[in-house]
DRENVO-571143 format. One record per residue: residue number from 1; residue in three letters; x, y, z of N, C-alpha, C in turn. Coordinates in Angstrom, 3 decimals. Example, Ala and Ser with C-alpha at 12.3 -4.5 7.8 and 13.67 -1.06 7.14 Angstrom:
BEGIN
   seq   type        n.x        n.y        n.z       ca.x       ca.y       ca.z        c.x        c.y        c.z
     1    ALA     13.190     -5.690      7.800     12.300     -4.500      7.800     13.200     -3.300      7.800
     2    SER     12.850     -2.250      7.080     13.670     -1.060      7.140     12.900      0.030      7.870
***
This chain:
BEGIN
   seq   type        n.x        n.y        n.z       ca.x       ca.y       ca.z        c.x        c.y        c.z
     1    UNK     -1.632      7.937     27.124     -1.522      9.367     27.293     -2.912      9.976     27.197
     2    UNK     -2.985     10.933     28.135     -4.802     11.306     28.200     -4.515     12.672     27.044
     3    UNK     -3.871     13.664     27.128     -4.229     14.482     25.649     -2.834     14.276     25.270
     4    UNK     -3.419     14.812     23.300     -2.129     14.558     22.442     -2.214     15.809     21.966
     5    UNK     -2.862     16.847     22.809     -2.604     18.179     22.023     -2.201     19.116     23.079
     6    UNK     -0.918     20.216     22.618     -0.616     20.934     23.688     -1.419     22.527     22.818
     7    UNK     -2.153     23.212     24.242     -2.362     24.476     23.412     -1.892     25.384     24.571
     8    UNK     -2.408     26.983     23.997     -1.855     27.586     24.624     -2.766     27.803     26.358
     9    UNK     -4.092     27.481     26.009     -5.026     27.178     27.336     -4.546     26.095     27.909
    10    UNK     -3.993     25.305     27.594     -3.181     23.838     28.831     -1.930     24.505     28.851
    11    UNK     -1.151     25.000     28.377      0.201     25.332     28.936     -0.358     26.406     29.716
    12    UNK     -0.821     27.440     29.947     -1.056     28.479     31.512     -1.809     27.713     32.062
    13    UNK     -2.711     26.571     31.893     -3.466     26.134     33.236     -2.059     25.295     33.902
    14    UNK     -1.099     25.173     33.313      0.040     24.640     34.136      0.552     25.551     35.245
    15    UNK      0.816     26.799     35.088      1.464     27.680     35.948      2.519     28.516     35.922
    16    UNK      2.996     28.302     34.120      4.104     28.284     33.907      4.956     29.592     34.389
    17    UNK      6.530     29.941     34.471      6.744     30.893     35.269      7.091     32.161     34.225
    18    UNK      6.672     32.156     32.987      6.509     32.915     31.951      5.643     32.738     31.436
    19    UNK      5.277     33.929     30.383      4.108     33.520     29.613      4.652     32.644     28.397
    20    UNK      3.768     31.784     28.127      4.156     30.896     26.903      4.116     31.868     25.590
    21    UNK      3.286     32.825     25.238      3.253     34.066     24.636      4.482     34.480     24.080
    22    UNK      5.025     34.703     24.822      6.597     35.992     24.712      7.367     34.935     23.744
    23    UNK      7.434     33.325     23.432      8.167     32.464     22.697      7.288     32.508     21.463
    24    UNK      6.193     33.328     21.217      5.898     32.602     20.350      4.249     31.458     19.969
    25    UNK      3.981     31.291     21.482      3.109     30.207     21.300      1.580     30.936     21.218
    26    UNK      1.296     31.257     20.074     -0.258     31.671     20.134     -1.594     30.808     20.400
    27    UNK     -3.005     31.410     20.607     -3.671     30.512     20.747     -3.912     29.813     19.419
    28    UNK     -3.785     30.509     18.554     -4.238     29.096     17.475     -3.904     28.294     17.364
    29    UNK     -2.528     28.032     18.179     -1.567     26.551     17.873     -2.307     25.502     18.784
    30    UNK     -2.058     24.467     18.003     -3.121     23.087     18.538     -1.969     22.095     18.185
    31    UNK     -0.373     22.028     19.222      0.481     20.993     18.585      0.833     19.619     19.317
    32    UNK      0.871     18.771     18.392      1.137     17.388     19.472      2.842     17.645     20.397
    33    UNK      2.789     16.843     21.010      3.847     16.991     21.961      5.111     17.031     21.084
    34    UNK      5.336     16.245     20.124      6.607     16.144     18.934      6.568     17.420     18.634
    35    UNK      5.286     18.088     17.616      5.671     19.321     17.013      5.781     20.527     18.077
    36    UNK      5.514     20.480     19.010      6.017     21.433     20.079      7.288     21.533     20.619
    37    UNK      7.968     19.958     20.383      9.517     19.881     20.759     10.288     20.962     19.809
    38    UNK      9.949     20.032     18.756     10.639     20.584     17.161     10.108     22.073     16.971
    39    UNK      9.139     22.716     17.538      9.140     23.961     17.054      9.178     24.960     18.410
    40    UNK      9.683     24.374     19.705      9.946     25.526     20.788     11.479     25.367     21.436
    41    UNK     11.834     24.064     20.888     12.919     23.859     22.037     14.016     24.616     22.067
    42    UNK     13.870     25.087     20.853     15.091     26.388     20.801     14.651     27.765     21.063
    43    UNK     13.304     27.725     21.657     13.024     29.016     21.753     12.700     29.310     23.164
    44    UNK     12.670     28.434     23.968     11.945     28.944     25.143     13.217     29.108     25.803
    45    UNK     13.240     30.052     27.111     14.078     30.211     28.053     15.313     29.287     28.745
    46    UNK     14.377     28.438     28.825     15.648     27.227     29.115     15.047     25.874     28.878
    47    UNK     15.819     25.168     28.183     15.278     23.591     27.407     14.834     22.642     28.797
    48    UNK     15.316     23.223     29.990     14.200     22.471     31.117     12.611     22.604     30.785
    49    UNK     12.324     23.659     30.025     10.614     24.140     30.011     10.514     23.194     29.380
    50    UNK     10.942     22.478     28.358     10.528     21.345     27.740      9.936     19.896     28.270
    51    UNK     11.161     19.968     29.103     10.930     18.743     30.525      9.874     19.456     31.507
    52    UNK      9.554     20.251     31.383      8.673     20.524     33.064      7.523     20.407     32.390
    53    UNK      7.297     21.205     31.131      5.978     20.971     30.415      5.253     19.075     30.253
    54    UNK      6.541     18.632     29.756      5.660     17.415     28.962      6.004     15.716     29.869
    55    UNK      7.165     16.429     30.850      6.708     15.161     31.604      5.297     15.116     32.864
    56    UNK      4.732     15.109     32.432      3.567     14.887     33.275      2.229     13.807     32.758
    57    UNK      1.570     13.347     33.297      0.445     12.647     33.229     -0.215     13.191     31.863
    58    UNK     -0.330     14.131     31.980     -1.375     14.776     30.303     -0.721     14.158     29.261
    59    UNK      0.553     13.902     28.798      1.434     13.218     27.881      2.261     12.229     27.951
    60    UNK      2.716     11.752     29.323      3.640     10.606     29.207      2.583      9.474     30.223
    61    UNK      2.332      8.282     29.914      2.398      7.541     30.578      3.002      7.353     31.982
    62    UNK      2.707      6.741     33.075      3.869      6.527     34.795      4.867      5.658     33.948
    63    UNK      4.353      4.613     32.765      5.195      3.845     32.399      6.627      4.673     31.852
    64    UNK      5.914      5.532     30.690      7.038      5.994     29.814      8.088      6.925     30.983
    65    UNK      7.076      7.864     31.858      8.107      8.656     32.717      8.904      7.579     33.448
    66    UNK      8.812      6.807     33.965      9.506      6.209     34.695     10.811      5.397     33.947
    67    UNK     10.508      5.145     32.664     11.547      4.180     31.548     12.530      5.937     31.034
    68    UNK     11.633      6.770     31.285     12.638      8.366     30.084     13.924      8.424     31.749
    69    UNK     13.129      8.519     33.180     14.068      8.806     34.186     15.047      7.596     34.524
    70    UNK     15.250      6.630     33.699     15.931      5.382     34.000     17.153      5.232     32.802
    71    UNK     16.603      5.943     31.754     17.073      6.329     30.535     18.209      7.404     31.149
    72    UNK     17.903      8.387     31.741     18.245      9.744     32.062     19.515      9.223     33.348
    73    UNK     19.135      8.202     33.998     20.256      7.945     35.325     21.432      7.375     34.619
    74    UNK     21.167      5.718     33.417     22.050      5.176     32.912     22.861      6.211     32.491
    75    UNK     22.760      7.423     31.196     23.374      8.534     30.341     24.561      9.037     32.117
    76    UNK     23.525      9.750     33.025     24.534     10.059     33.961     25.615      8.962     34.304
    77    UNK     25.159      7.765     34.837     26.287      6.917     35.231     27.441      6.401     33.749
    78    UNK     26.857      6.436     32.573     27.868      6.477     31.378     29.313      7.450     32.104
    79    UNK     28.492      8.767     32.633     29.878      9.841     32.970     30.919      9.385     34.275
    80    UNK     30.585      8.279     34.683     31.186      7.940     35.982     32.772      6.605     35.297
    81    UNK     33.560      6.317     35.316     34.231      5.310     34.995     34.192      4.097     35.891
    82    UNK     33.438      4.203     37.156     33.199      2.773     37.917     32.160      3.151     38.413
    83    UNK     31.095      3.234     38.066     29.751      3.224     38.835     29.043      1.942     39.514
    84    UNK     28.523      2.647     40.334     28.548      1.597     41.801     27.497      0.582     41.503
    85    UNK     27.838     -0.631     41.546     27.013     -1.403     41.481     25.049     -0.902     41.643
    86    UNK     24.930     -0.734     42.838     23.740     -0.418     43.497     23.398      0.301     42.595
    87    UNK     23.976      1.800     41.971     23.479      2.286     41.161     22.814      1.686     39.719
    88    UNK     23.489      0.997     39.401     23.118      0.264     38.026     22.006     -0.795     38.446
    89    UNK     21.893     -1.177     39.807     20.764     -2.617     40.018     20.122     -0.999     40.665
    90    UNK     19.946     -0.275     40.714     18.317      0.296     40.862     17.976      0.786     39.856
    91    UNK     18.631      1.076     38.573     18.142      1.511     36.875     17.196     -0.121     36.722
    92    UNK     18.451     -1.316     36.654     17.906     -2.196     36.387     16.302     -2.456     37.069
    93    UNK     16.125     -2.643     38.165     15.186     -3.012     39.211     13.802     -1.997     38.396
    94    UNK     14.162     -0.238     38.643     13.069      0.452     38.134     13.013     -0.192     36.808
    95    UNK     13.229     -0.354     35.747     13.147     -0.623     34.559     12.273     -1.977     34.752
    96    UNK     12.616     -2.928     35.613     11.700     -4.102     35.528     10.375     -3.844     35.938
    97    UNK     10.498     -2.713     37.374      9.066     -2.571     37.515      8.502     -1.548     36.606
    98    UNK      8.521     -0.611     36.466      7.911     -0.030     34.816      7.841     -0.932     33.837
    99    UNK      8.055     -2.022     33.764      7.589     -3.286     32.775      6.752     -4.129     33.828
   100    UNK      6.255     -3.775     35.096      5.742     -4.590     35.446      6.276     -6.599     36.148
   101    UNK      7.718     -6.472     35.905      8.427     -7.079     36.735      9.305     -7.062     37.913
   102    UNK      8.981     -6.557     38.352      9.102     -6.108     39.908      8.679     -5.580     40.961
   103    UNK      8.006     -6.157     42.324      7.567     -5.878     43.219      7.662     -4.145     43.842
   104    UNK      7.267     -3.520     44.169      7.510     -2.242     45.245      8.604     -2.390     45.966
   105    UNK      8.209     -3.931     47.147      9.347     -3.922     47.301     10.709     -4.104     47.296
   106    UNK     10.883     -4.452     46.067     12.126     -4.534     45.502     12.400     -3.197     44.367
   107    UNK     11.629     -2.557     44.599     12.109     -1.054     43.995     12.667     -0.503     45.022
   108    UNK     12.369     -0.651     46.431     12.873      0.187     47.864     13.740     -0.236     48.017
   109    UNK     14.046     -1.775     47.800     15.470     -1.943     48.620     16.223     -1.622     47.622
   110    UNK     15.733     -1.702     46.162     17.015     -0.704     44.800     17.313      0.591     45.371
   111    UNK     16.088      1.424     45.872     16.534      2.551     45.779     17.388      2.942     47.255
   112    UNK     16.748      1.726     47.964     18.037      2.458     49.595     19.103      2.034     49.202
   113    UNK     19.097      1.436     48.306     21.284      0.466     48.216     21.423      2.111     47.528
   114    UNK     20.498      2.418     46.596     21.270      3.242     45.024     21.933      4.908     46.396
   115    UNK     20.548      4.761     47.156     20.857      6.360     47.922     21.837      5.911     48.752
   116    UNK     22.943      4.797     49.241     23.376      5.013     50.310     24.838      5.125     49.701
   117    UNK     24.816      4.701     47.803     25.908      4.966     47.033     26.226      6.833     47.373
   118    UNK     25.170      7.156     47.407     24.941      8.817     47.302     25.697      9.091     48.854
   119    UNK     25.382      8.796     49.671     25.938      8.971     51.177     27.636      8.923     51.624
   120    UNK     27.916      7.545     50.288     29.259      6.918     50.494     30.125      8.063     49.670
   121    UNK     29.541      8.539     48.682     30.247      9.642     47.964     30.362     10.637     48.525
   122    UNK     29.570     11.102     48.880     29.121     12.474     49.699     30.521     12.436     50.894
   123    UNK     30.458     11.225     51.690     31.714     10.913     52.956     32.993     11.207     52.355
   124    UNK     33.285     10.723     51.201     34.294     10.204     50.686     35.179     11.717     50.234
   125    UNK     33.806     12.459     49.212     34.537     13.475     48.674     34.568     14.578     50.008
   126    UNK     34.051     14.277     51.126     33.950     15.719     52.324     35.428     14.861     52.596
   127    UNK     36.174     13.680     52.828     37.459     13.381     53.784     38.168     14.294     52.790
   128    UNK     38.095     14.022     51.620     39.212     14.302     50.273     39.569     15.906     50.449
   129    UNK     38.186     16.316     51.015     38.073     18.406     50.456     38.959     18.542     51.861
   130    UNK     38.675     17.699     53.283     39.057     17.883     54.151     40.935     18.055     54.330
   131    UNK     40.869     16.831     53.503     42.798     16.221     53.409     43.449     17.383     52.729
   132    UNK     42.454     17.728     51.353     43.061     19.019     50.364     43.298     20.129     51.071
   133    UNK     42.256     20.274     51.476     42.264     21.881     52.805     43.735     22.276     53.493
   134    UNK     43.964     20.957     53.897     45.054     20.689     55.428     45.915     21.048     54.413
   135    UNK     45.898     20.066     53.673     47.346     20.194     52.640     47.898     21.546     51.968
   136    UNK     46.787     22.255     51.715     46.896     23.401     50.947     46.879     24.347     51.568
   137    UNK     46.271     24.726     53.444     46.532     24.829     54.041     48.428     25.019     54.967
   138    UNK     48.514     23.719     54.670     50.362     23.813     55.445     51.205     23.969     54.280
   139    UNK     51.096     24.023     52.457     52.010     24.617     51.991     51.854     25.980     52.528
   140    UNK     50.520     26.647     51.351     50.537     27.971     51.818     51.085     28.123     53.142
   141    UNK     50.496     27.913     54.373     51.532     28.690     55.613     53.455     28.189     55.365
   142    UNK     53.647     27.726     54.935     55.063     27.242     54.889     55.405     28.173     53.812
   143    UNK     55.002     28.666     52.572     54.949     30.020     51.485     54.915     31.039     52.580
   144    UNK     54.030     31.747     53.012     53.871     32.507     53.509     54.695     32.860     54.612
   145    UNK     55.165     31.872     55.481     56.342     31.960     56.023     57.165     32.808     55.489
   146    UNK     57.904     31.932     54.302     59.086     31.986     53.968     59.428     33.843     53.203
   147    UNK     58.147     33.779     52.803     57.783     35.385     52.211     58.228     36.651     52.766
   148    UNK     57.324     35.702     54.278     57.721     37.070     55.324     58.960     37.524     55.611
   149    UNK     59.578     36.055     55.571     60.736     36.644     56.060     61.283     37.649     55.019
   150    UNK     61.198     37.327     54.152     61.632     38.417     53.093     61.049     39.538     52.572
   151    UNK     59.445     39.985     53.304     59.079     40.660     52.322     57.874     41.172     53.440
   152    UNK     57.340     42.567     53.303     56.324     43.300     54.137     55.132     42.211     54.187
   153    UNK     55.089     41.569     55.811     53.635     41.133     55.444     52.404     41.596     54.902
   154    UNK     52.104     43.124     55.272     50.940     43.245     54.612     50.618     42.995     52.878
   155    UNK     52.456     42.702     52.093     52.013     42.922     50.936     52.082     41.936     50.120
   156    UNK     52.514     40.573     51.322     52.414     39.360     51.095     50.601     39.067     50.821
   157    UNK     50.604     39.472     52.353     48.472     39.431     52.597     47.908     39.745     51.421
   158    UNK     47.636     40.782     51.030     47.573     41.613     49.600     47.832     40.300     48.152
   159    UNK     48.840     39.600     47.797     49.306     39.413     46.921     48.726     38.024     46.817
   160    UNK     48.692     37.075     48.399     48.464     35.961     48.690     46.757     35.587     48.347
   161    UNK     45.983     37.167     48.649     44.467     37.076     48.766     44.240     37.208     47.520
   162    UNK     45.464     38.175     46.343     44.583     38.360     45.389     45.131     37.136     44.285
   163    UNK     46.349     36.224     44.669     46.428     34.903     44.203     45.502     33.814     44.171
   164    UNK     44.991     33.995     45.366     43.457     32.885     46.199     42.239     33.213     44.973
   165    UNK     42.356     34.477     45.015     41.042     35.089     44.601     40.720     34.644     42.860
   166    UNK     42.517     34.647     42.792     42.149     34.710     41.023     42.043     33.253     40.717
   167    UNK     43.024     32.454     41.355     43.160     30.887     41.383     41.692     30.373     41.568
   168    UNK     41.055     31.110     42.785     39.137     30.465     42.718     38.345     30.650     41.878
   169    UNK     38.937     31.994     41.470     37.535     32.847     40.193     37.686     31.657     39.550
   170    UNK     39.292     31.764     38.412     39.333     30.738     37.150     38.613     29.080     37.440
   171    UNK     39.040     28.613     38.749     38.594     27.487     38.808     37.061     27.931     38.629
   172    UNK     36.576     28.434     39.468     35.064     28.406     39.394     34.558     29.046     38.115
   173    UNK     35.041     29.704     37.192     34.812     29.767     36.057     35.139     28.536     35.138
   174    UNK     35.964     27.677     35.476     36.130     26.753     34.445     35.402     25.879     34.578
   175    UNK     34.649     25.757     36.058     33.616     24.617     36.651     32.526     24.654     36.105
   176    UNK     32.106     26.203     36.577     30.712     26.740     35.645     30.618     26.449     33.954
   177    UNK     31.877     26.828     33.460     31.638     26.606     31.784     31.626     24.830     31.850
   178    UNK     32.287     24.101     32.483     32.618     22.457     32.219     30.610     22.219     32.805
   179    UNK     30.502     22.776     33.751     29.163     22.118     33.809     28.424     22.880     33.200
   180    UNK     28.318     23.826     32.810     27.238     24.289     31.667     27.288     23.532     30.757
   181    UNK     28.367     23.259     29.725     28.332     22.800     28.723     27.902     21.215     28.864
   182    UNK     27.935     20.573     30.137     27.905     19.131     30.132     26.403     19.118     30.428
   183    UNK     25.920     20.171     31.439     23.989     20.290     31.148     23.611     20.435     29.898
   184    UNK     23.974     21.348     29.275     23.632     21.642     27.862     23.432     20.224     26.910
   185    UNK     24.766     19.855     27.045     24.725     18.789     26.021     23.755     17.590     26.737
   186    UNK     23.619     17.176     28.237     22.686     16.548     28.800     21.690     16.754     28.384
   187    UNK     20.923     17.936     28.431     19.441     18.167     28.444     19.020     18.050     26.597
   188    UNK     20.200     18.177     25.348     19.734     17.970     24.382     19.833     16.703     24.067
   189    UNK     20.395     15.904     24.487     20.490     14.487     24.651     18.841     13.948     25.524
   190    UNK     18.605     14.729     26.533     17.342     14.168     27.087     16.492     14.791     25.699
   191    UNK     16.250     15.901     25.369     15.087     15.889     24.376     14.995     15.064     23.291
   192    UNK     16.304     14.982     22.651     16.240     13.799     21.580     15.668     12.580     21.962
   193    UNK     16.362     11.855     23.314     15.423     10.958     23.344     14.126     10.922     24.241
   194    UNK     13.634     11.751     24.939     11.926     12.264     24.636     11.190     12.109     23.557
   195    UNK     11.445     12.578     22.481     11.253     12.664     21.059     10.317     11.223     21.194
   196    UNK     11.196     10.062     20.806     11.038      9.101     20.783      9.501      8.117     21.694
   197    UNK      9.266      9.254     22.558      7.646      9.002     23.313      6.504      9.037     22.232
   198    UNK      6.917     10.094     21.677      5.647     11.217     21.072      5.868     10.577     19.994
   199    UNK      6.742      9.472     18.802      6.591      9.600     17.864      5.582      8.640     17.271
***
């Protein structure tokens, strides 16, 4: 690691998109990368500033960044219940070459198998949204049908849009809180083990 001190003249020669100031960080502070975890991470704007600040060359090693982002994929694929082979042999593969056992090119062909896992998902969940659509699609019109016959279309329209509307909000509110809380708990899970660079 080329410096072990963060001050407040290296955090603005970064760029940062606030002032480091407004948290707190005066110039007299002269802190190693640990005591800057332990004394900002609850204070700055969002615990990404933590990650944008200190993964870089000034403090982590290519080695260590490359072993913290291999660290960081395994934790994601933990959340998967069958994760794809490819995925796990390109953690493995990077991990050998950040130790220096493994060629370049056998980091490329890890990482085209790992991205084409990304492609196969991507197909898979667009048929699924596609099939759901249709499906949800020909009840509703088969509801809506049956409505009419009984009941003023416009107040079906009305009742049907503001069913859609509330059924999407909640979902997309329950999405937003399920993935907030699963970043949240991600990103304090990445600082804890960050920690572990600096100590």
């Amino acid at each position: 690691m080329k410096k072990q001190f963060i001050t407040l003249e290296l955090l603005k020669s970064f760029d940062p998109c606030y002032n480091p100031e407004k948290i707190g960080f005066t110039k007299k502070l002269k802190l190693t990368p640990l005591e800057a975890i332990e004394q900002f991470s609850d204070k700055v704007e969002n615990k990404d500033d933590i990650m944008w600040i200190l993964c870089r060359k000034e403090f982590m090693s290519e080695r260590d960044m490359r072993l913290f982002a291999v660290w960081c994929a395994r934790e994601a694929l933990k959340l998967d219940d069958n994760p794809d082979e490819r995925s796990i042999n390109a953690c493995n593969v990077a991990e050998k070459f950040a130790n220096g056992n493994a060629t370049k090119e056998e980091m490329a062909a890890a990482r085209d198998a790992a991205w084409a896992t990304t492609w196969d998902a991507a197909r898979d969940a667009t048929r699924a949204a596609a099939r759901d659509a249709a499906r949800d699609a020909a009840r509703d019109a088969a509801r809506d049908a049956t409505r009419a016959a009984a009941r003023d279309a416009a107040r079906d329209a009305t009742r049907a849009a503001a069913w859609a509307a509330a059924r999407d909000a909640t979902w997309d509110a329950a999405w937003d809180a399920a993935w907030d809380a699963t970043r949240a708990a991600a990103r304090d899970a990445q600082i804890e083990q960050f920690k572990t660079y600096f100590k």
